[in-house]
C-alpha positions as CSV (number, residue, x, y, z in Angstrom):
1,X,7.6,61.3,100.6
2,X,11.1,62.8,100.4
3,X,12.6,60.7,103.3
4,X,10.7,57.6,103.9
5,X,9.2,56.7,100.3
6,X,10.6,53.7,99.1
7,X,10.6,55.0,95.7
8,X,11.2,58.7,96.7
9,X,14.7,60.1,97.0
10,X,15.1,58.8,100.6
11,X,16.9,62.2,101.7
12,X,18.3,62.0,105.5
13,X,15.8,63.6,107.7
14,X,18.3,65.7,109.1
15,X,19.3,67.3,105.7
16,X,15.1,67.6,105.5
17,X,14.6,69.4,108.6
18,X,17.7,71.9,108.0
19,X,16.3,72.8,104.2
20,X,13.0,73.6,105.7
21,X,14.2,76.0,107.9
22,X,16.3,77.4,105.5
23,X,13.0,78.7,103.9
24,X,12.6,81.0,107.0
25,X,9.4,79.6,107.1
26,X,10.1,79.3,111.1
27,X,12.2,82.7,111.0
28,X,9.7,85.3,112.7
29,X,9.3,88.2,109.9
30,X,10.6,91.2,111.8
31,X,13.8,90.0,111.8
32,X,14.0,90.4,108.1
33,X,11.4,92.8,107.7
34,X,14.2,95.9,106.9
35,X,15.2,93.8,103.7
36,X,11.4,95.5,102.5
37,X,13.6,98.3,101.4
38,X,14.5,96.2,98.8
39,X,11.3,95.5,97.2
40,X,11.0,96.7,94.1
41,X,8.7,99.9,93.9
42,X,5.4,100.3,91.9
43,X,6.2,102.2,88.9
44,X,10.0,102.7,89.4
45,X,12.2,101.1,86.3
46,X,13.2,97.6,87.0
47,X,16.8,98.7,85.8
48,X,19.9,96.1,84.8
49,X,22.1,97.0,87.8
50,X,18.8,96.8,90.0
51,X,18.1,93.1,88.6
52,X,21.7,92.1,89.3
53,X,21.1,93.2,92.8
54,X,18.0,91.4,93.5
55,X,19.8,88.4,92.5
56,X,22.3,88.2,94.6
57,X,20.0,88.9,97.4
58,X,18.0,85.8,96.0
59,X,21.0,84.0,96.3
60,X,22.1,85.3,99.9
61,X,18.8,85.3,101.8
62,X,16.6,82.6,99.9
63,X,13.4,83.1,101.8
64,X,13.2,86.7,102.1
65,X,10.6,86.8,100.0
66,X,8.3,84.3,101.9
67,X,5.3,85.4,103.2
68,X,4.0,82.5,105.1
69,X,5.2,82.2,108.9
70,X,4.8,78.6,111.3
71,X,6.5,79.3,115.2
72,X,9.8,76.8,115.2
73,X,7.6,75.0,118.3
74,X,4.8,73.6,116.0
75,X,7.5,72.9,112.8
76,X,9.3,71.0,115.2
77,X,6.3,69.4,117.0
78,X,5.3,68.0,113.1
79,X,8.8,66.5,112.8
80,X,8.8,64.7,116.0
81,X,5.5,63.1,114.7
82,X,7.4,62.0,111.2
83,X,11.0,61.6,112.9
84,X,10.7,60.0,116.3
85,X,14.2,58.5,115.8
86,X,15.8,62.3,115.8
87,X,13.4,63.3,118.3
88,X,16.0,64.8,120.7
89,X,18.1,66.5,118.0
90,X,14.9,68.1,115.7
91,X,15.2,71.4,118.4
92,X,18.8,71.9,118.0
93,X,18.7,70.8,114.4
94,X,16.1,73.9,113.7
95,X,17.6,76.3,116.3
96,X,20.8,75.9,114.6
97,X,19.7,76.4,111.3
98,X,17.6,79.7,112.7
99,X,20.8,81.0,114.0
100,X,22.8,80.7,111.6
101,X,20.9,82.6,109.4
102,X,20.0,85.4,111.9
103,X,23.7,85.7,112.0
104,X,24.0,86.5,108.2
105,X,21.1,89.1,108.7
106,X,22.7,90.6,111.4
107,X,25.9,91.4,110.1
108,X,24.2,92.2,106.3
109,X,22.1,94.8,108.5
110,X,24.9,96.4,109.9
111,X,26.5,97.2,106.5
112,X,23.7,98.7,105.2
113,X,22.6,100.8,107.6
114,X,23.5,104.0,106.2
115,X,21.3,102.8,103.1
116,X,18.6,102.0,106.0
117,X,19.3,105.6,107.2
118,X,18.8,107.2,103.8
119,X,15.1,105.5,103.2
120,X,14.1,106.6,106.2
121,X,15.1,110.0,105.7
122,X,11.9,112.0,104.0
123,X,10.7,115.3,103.9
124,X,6.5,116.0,103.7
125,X,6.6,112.5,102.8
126,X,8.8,113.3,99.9
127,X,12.0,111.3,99.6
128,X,14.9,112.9,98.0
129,X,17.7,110.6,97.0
130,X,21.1,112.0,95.6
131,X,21.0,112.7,91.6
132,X,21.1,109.6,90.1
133,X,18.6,107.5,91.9
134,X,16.1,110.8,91.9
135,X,16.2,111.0,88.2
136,X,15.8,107.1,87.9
137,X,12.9,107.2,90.2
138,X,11.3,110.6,90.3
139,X,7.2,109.6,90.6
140,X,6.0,113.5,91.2
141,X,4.7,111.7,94.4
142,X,6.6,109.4,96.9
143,X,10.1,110.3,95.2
144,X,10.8,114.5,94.3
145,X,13.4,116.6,93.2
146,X,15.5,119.2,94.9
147,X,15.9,122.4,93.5
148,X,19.0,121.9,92.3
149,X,17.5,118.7,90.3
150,X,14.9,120.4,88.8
151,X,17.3,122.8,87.5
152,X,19.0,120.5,85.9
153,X,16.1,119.0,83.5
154,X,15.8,122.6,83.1
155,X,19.4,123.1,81.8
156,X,19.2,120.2,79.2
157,X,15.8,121.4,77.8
158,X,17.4,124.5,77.4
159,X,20.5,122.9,75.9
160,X,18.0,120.9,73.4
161,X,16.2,124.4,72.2
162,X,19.6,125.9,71.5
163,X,20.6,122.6,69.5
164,X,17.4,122.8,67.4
165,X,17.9,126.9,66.6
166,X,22.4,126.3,66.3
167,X,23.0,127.1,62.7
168,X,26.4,124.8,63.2
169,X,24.2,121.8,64.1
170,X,22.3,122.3,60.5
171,X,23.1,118.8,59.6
172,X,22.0,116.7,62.6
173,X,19.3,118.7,62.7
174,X,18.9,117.6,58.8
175,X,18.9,114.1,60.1
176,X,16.1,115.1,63.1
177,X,13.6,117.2,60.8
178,X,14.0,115.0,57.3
179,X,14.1,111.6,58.2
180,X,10.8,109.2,59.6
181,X,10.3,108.3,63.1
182,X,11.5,104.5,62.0
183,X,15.2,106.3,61.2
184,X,15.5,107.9,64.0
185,X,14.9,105.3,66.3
186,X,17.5,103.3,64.3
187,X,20.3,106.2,64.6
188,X,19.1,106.3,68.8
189,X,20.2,102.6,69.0
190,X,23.0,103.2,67.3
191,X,24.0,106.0,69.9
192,X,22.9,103.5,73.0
193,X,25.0,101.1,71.4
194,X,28.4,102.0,70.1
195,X,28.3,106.0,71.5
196,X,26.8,105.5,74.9
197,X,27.2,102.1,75.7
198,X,24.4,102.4,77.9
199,X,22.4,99.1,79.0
200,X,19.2,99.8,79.3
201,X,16.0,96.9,80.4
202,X,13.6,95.7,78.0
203,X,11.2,97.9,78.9
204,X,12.8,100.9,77.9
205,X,13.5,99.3,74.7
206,X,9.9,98.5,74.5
207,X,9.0,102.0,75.2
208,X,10.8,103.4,72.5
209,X,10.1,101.0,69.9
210,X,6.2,102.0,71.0
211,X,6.9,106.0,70.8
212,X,4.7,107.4,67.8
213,X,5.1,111.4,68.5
214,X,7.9,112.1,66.5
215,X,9.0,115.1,68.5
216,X,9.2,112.8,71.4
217,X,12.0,111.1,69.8
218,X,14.0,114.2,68.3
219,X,14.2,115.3,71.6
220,X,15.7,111.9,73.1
221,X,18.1,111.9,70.4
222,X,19.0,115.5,70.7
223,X,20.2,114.6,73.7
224,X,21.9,111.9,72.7
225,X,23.9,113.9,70.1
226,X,24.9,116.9,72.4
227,X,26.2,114.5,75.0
228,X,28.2,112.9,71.8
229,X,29.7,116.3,70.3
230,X,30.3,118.0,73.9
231,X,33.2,118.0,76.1
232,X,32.5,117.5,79.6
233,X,34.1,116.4,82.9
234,X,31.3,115.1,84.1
235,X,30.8,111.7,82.0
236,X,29.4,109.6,84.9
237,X,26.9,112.6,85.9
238,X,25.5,112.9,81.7
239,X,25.7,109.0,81.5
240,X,23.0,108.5,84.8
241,X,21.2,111.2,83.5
242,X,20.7,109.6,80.0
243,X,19.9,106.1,81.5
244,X,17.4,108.1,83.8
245,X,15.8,109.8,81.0
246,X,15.5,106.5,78.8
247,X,14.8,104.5,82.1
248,X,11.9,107.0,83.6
249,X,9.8,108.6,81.2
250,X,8.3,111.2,83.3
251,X,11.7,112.8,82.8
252,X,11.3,113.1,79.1
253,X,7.9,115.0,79.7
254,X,9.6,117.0,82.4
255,X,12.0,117.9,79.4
256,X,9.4,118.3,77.0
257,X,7.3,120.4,78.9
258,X,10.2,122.9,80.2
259,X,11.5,123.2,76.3
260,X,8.3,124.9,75.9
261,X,8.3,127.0,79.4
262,X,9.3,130.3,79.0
263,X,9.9,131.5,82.5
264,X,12.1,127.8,82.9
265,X,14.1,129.1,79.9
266,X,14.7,132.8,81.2
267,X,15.4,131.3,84.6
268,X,18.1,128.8,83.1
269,X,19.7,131.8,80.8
270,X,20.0,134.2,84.1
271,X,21.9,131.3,85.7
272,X,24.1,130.9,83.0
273,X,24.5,134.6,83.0
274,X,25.3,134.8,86.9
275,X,27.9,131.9,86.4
């Protein structure tokens, strides 16, 4: 059809045979079968910077994704039966092809092997990833948090009860106690957009605009506000915490739930204490 159909599109068979086995349909699967780090992860947030990358991956290795798998032998065996006239050249014509992309794999392997290195690297079957992939992914499962992480969802749910009892914040808190849920999620996008300039996926959008507790949403704001009115050297560190919190909302329970821990709160007060 696409080669010797009078009415098809009479491609050359050679161009034919290379774009098939440039689907890595030929390409035996362990010699991609690290990219499987890539694959995105039941119930982690399919984030902006996370699309982006999965894109260019689409672009760079086009068939990583393919699951079906035909030896080279019996791909070029059904050429020779089509293309008797290339008959000599189909082998080289798919080994070349197979090369050439096992090339690209093997150097794209050896720069990411400390990321390689890191996935494998677990714990009780817990993996712990520096701070702003553990907040973004946390599960309470496959990903945790160090101690030193969990102490730091303590410290902003601490930082959140002190906002909502600081008599000098009596007029945000105005805006958090007196206005409907509808208002506040208007002031949060106002925050995302011209305060934070976060970018966030649709589904985080989506999850706000489908929050109905109200307290749920003072708290995200809260949050939202102390990062705004505080001076900090660590902007990058607050900013992948917010995305993480908006992005991952088993970090907002977290939150949530600690606000209301009393031992979480003493702990966090006899660290600020000690430093």
């Amino acid at each position: 059809m696409a080669c010797k159909t009078e009415t098809g599109p009479k491609y050359l068979a050679s161009d034919l045979i290379r774009a098939i086995a440039g689907t890595w349909i030929c390409l035996p699967p362990e010699k991609f079968s690290f990219m499987d780090v890539f694959g995105k992860v039941p119930g982690h947030p399919h984030i902006v910077e996370r699309q982006l990358g999965t894109a260019m991956l689409d672009m760079m290795f086009t068939g990583r994704e393919i699951k079906t798998y035909i030896p080279v032998e019996e791909v070029a065996k059904k050429f020779k039966t089509h293309f008797s006239e290339l008959s000599s050249n189909i082998d080289t014509l798919l080994q070349g092809e197979l090369e050439r992309i096992e090339q690209k794999l093997s150097l794209f392997h050896f720069r990411i092997a400390h990321v390689l290195q890191l996935a494998e690297q677990n714990t009780d079957g817990k993996t712990y990833m520096a701070d702003e992939d553990a907040f973004l992914y946390y599960d309470g499962d496959s990903v945790a948090l160090t101690e030193a992480q969990e102490l730091k969802i303590k410290m902003v749910a601490y930082a959140i009860n002190r906002f909502f009892t600081d008599v000098n914040a009596d007029l945000f808190k105005k805006v958090l106690y007196m206005q409907p849920i509808e208002y506040l999620k208007r002031a949060f996008a106002g925050y995302v957009y011209e305060k934070q300039n976060l970018v966030l996926t649709e589904e985080a959008w989506q999850r706000v605009v489908e929050i109905d507790d109200i307290h749920v949403m003072r708290v995200i704001l809260a949050k939202l506000i102390i990062d705004d009115i505080s001076e900090t050297d660590d902007h990058k560190v607050e900013s992948d915490f917010r995305k993480a919190m908006l992005e991952n909302k088993k970090i907002i329970e977290k939150i949530i739930a600690y606000m209301d821990d009393e031992q979480a709160m003493n702990e966090v007060e006899s660290f600020i204490d000690k430093n």
